[in-house]
Structures are given as C-alpha cells and as structure tokens.
N, C-alpha and C positions, 0 to 999 in steps of 0.2 A: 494620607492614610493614618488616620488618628487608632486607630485597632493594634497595627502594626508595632509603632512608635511605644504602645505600650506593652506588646511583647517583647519589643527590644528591649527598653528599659530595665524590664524585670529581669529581661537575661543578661542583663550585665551587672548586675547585683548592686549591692552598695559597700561592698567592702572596699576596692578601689577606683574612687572617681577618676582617676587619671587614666584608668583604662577604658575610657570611652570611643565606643566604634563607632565609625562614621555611619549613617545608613545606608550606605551601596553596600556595605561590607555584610551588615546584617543582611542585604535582599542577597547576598553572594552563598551567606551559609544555609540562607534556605534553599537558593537553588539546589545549591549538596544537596540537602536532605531530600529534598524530593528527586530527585538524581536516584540518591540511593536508593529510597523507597521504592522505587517504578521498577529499577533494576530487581532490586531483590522480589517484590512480587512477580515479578515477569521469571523467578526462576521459581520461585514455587507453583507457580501456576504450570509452568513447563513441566517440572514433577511430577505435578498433581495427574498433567494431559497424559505422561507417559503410562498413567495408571486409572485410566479414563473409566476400562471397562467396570475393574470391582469398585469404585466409586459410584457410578449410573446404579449398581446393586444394592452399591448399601444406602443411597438415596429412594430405591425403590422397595427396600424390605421393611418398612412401616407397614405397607398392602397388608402385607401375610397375616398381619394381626387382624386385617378387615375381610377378608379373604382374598386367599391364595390365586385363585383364578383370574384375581384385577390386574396382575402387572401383564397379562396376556391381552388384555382388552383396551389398556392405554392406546389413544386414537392418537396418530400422526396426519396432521391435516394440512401440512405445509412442507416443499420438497427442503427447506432447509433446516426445518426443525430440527431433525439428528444432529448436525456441526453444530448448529447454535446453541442447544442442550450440550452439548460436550462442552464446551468452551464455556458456559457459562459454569457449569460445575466444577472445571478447573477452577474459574478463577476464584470460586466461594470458598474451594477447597484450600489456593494458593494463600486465601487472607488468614484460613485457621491457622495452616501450617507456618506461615511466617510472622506471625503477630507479634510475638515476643519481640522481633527483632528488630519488625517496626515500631515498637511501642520506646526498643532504646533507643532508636532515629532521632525521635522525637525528643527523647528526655535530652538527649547529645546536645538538639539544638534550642532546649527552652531550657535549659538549669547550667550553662555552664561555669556560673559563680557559686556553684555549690561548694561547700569548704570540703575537705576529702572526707570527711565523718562522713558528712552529709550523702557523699558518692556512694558511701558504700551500703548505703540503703536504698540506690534507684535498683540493684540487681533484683534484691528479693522482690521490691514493688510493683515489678515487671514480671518478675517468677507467678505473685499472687497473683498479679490481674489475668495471667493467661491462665493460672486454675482456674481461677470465677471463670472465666470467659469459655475454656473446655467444662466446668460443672453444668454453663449453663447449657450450653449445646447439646451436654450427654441427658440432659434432664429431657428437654425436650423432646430429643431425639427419642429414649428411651419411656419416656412417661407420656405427654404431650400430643406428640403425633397421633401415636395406636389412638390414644381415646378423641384425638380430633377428629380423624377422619371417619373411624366410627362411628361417631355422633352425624356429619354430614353423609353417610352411603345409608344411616340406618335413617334420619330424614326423608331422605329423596326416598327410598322403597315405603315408608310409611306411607306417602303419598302415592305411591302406585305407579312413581317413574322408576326407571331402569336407568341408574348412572354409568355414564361411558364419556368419563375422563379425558382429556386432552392431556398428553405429555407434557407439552409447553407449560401451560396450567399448575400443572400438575408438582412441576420441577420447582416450578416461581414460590408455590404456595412453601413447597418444604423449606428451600431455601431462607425464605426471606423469616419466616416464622422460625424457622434455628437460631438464624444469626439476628434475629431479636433478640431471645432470651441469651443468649452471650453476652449480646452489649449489656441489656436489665442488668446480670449478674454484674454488673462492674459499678454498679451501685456504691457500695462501699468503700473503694478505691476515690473516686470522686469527692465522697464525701469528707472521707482521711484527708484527701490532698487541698482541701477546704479549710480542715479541723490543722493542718499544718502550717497554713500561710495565715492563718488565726483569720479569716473571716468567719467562719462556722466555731459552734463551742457546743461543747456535750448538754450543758445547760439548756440553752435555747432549742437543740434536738430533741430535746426532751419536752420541757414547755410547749415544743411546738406542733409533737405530736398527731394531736388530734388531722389539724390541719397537713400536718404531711400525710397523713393515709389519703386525703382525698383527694391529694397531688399526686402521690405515688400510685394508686387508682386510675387516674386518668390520664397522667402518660403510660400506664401498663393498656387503655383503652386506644392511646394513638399508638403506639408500638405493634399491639398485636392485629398483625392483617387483615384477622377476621372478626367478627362478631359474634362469634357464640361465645355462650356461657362457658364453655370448660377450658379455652383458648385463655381466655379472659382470666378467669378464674386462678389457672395455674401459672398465671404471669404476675398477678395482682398479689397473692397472699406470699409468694416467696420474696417477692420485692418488698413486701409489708418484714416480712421476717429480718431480711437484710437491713431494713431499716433499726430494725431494734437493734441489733449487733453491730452498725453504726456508730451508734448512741454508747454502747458498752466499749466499745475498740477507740470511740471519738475519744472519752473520759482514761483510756487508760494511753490514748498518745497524749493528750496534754500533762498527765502526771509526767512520764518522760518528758518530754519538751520544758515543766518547769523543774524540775531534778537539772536540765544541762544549762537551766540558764542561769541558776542557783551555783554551779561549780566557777562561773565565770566570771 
C-alpha cells in the first residue's frame, strides 16, 4: 500500500529518525481514529435523532419561500420512507454538528511530528474550517435553496405541469446540495495547507489564475447536483472569490513561514 506508506512517513516527520514506527503500528493508530470517528458521529447523530422533529422543519422551510402550501403536498410513496428520512437527516445533521471534532481526529493522526508552535495552530485551523464549512451551509441554506427551488417549481408550472415532490427526493436534493457548498467553502483551508507544506506558492496562484477559474468552474459543475443556472452560479463565483483570498492569505502565510525560518 504505497498511499499509506506515505502517510506514515509524513507523520512521522523528520526531526527524529530514530523514532520510526513499525507499520502495524501506524495501521493500529488509524484504527483509533476511525474508532473514534464512528463513535463520536454515532453520537451526534443520536443527538441529532433525539431532535428529529424541528430538523425535518427546518430542512422543510426553504418551501415557504416557494410556497407555503408545498410542505403539505410532499408525496410519501414508500412505507419506509419516514424512518429512512429521519435517519438520514440525523446523520447529515450528526456530520455538521461533529465536524470540528472530526476534523482534530484527523489532524491527531496525520501531524503528529508537529513541533508544539506548530500544534498550537491545528486549533484555530480546525475552528476556521468549521466557519467556512457552517458559512457555506448558511449560505446555501439561506440564499441558495429559496432561489433553487423557485427556479425548478416556476419551470415545471411554466410548462403547465403541477409539481408534486417526493419527500425522499426531495430531502436528498437539500441535503446533498448544503453539504456541497460546505465542503466548496473549505476551499481555502486546502489550499493554505498546500501553501504550508510549500507545494503551492502565492506566486504560481496567482500566475495561474486564469486557468484556475475554469477548474474551480468545473468542479463547482461536478459538485453541484443539479444543473441549473443559479445552483451553478452561486457555487461557482463564491469559490472564484475564495480563490482570490487564497492568493491573498497564500502570500501573507509565506511571509510568516519565511519570518520563522529566518529566526532559526
């Protein structure tokens, strides 16, 4: 497992080669991690279930902006649709609400030769990517949706059909389209932790510009579920935006990074 091997490797730094771990030991501490990760979503998700009903509502109040009368008409066309909508919206719910914690899982087990300076910068980068990751969700949620679904109910009646929504459908479409623009908004973090281990340079993001909008374009085209224009749209230029702040944040961690290596 050549992948692997160079996980391990990077997590055992280079400061001291004598402290080199066997590879059972590394597949040992991933176990942990995913140990813990399963654990700990499995209790937010239990959270999330104990609080099922006003979650089902506020997955269901985007309607109200398309009208009010739709959350009445959602079709149930399968006897176990109910439980499997519940449980599905726990579990989207238990990944918002736990993320931070998962995202330190992770850091625990891929940076553990960080020097202590180093550590004391996974908190806040774990703090910022769960902003990005709730900015991007309340955007959506709050901007996003109303004008998505508006655009598809005012389609279909243009056309002189009567939409009558499936729940299941219906739940997937929200779901999966929030925690897109989540993940899009982590944009930045990615690209930071690129600009840190100096594969990426604010130079070359810059230079390369052009060429990244039409990347950042067409994974906002395989991201976003659907294909309209406004879906599209409000995925594509916020990620273009984040790209330029990038660029700005890339340039201002390298001046730090060469300031610490100048002290040394």
């Amino acid at each position: 497992m050549p992948s692997l091997d160079k996980i391990f490797k990077f997590r055992e730094g280079e400061k001291n080669p004598e402290a080199v771990k066997p590879f059972l030991e590394h597949l040992e501490d991933l176990r942990w991690m995913l140990v813990k990760m399963a654990v700990t979503l499995a209790l937010g998700m239990a959270v999330s279930f104990a609080f099922h009903r006003p979650l089902v509502e506020l997955v269901q109040h985007p309607l109200d902006a398309v009208d009010p009368t739709l959350i009445s008409k959602l079709q149930v066309l399968s006897v176990t649709d109910p439980v499997v909508i519940v449980f599905e919206v726990s579990f989207y719910a238990g990944i918002v609400l736990t993320f931070p914690i998962l995202l330190y899982y992770v850091a625990q087990f891929v940076l553990p030769a960080l020097t202590d300076r180093e550590r004391k910068v996974v908190l806040p980068v774990i703090l910022a990517s769960f902003v990005l990751f709730g900015t991007g969700v309340l955007f959506c949620y709050f901007f996003v949706l109303p004008q998505t679904l508006h655009f598809f109910f005012g389609f279909a009646t243009s056309m002189e059909w009567t939409p009558r929504w499936q729940v299941r459908d219906y739940f997937a479409f929200v779901t999966q389209v929030t925690l897109a623009f989540g993940l899009a908004f982590e944009l930045p973090m990615v690209v930071l932790a690129l600009v840190y281990l100096r594969v990426l340079t604010a130079a070359f993001l810059r230079r390369t510009r052009p060429f990244a909008y039409v990347i950042v374009l067409v994974l906002a085209m395989i991201i976003a579920p659907t294909p309209d224009p406004i879906t599209f749209l409000s995925l594509g230029v916020p990620m273009c935006a984040l790209y330029e702040a990038c660029i700005w944040l890339g340039w201002l961690l390298e001046r730090t990074l060469a300031k610490k290596d100048a002290e040394i």
